[in-house]
Backbone bond lengths (Angstrom), bond angles and torsions (degrees), N, CA, C in turn:
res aa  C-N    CA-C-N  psi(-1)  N-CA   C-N-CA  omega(-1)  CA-C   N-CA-C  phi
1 X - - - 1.442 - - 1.526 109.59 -
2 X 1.133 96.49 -66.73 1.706 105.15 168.80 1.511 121.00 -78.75
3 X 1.050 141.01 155.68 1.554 145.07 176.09 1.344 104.31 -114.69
4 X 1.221 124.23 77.41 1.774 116.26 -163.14 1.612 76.89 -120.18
5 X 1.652 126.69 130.13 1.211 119.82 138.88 1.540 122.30 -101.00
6 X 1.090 124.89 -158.44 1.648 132.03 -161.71 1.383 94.53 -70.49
7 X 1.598 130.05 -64.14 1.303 116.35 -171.90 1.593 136.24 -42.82
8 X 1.376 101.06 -37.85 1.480 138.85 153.41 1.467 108.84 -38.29
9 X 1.339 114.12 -71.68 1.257 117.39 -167.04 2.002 118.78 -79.24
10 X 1.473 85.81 -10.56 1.875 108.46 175.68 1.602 101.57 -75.82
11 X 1.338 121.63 -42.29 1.521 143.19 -175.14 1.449 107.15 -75.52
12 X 1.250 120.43 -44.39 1.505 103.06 177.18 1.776 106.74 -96.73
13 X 0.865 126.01 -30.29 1.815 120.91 152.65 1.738 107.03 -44.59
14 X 1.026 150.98 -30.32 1.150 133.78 -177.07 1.397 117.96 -92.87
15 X 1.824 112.28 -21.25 1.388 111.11 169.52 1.277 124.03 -84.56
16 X 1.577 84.93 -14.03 1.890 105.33 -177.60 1.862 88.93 -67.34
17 X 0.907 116.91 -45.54 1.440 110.35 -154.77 2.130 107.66 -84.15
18 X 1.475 87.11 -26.85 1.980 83.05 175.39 1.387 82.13 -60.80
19 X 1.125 102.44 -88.29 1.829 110.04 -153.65 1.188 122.92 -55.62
20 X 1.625 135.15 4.21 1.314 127.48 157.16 1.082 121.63 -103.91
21 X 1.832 106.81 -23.43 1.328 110.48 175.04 1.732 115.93 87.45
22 X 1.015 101.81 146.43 1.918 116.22 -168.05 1.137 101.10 -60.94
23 X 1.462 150.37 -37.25 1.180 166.62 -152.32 1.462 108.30 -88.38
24 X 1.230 98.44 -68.07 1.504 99.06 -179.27 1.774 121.96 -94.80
25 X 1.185 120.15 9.61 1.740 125.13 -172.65 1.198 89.92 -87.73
26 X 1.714 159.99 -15.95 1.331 118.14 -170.39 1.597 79.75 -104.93
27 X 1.136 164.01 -35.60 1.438 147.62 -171.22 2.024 92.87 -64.66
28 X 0.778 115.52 -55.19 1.672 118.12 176.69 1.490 100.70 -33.74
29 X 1.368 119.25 -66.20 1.299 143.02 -154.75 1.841 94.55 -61.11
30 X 1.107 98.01 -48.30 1.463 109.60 -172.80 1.519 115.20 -61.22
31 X 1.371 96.94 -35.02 1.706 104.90 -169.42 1.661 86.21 -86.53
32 X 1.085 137.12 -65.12 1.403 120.70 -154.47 1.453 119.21 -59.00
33 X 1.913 102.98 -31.42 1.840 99.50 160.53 1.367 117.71 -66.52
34 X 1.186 126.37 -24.99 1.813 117.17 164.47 1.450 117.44 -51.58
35 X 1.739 101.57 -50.47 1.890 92.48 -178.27 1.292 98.34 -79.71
36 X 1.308 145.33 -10.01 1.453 117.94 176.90 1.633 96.68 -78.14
37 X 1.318 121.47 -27.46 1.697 108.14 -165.81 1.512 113.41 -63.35
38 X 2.069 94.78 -24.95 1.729 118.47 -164.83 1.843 101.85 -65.10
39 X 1.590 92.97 -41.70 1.497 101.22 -153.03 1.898 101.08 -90.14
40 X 1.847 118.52 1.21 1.253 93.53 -175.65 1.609 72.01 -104.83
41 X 1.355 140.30 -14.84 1.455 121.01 175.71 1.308 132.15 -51.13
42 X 1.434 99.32 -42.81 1.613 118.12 156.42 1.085 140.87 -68.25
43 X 1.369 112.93 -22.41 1.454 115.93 166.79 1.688 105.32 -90.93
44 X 1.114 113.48 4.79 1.677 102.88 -175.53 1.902 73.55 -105.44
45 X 1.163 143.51 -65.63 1.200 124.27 -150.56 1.438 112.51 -54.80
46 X 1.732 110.89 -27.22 1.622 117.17 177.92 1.428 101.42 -45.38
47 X 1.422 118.81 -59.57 1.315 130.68 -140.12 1.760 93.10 -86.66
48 X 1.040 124.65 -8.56 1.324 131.61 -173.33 1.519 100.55 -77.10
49 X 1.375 105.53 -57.02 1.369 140.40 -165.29 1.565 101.66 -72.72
50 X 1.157 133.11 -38.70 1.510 121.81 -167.85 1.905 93.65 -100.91
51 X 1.366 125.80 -9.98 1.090 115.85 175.96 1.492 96.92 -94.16
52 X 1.084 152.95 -22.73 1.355 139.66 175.04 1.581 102.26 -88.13
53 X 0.931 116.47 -18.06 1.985 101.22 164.04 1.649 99.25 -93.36
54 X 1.020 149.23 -25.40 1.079 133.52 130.57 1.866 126.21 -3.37
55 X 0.930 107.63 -98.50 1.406 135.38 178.39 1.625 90.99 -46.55
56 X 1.282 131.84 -76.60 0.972 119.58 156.20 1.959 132.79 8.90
57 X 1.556 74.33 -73.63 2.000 90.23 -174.72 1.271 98.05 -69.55
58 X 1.902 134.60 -48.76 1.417 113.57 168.92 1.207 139.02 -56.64
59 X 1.679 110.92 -28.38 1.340 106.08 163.82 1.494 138.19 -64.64
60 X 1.757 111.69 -22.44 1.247 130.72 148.14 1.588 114.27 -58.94
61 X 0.849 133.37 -66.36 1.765 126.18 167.88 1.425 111.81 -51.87
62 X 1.327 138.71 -21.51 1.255 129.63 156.44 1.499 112.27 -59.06
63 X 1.295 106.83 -76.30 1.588 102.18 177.82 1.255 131.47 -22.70
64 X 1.807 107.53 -58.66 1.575 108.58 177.80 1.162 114.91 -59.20
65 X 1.410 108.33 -40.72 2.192 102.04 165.50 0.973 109.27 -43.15
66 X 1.582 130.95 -55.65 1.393 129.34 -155.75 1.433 99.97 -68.90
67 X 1.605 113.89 -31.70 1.810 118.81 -169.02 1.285 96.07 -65.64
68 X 2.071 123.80 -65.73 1.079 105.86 174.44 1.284 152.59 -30.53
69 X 1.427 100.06 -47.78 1.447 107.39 -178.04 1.659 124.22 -81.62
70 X 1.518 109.12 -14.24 1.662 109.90 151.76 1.449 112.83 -57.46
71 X 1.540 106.71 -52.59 1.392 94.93 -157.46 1.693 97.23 -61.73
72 X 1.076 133.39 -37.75 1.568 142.00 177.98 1.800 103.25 -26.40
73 X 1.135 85.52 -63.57 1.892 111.03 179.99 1.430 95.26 -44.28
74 X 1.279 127.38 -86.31 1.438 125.97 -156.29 1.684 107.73 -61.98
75 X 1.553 120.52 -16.22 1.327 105.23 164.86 1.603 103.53 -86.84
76 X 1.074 124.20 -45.10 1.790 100.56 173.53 1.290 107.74 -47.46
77 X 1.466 136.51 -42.37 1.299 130.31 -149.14 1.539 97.43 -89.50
78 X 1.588 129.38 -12.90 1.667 121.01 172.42 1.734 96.97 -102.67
79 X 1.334 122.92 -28.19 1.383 85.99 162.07 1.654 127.47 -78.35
80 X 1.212 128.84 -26.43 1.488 117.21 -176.24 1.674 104.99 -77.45
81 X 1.676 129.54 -4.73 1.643 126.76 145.56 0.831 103.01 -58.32
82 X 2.094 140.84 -54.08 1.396 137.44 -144.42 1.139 101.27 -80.37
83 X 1.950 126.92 -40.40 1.270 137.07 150.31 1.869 133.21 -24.09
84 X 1.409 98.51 -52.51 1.453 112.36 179.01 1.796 101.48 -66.21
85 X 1.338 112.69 -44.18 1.697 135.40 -167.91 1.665 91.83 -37.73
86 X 1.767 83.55 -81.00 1.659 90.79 169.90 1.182 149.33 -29.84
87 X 1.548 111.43 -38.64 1.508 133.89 -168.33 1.611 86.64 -86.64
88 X 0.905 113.54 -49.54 2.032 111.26 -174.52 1.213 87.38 -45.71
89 X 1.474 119.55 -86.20 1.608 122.63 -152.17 1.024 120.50 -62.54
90 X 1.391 128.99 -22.07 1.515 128.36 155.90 1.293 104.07 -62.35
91 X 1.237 134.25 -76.92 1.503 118.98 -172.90 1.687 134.05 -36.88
92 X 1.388 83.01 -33.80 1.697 97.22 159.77 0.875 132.87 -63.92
93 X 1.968 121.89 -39.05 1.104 123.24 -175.02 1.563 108.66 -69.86
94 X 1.530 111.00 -47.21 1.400 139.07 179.81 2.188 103.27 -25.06
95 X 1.985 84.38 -60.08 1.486 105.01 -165.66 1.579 103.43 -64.14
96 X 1.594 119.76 -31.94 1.325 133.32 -172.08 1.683 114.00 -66.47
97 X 1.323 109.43 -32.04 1.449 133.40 -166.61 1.433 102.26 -99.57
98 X 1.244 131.32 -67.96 1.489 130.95 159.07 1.517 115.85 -31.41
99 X 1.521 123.70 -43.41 1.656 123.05 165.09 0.896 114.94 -50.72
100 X 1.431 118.19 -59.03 1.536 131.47 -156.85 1.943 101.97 -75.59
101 X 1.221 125.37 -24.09 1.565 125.74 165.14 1.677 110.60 -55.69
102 X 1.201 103.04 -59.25 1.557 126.54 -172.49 1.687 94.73 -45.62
């Protein structure tokens, strides 16, 4: 995230230390590694948190696929009944009309 190398980090330790002073920089030191521990805790729970509503939202878009595609099924599956319906009564009519020649 940051690009801080050693020289960097030699440079702000030495101003850290005029202006806070020998006395008080390792309680300083101490507190600012707490909020960094606070702030990568929180950013890992963010990322925890937006990937399980994540997963979440796909598992909801799975379902409705899965919903869609039943309901898909039961209209193929009432038209090839409405299909068979037809094929009866045509064949019947067919057989009814072919008698009635004879």
């Amino acid at each position: 995230m940051f690009d801080v190398g050693f020289w960097e980090l030699l440079i702000i330790g030495i101003v850290a230390l005029l202006v806070i002073g020998p006395e008080r920089l390792p309680g300083v030191a101490r507190t600012v590694g707490a909020w960094t521990g606070r702030a990568k805790r929180f950013v890992s729970s963010v990322k925890s948190d937006i990937d399980q509503e994540l997963r979440a939202d796909e598992l909801k878009r799975i379902l409705k696929d899965q919903e869609e595609s039943s309901s898909l099924h039961e209209i193929i599956e009432d038209t090839k009944s409405d299909l068979d319906e037809i094929r009866k009564e045509t064949e019947s009519a067919v057989k009814t009309g072919s008698d009635s020649l004879k």
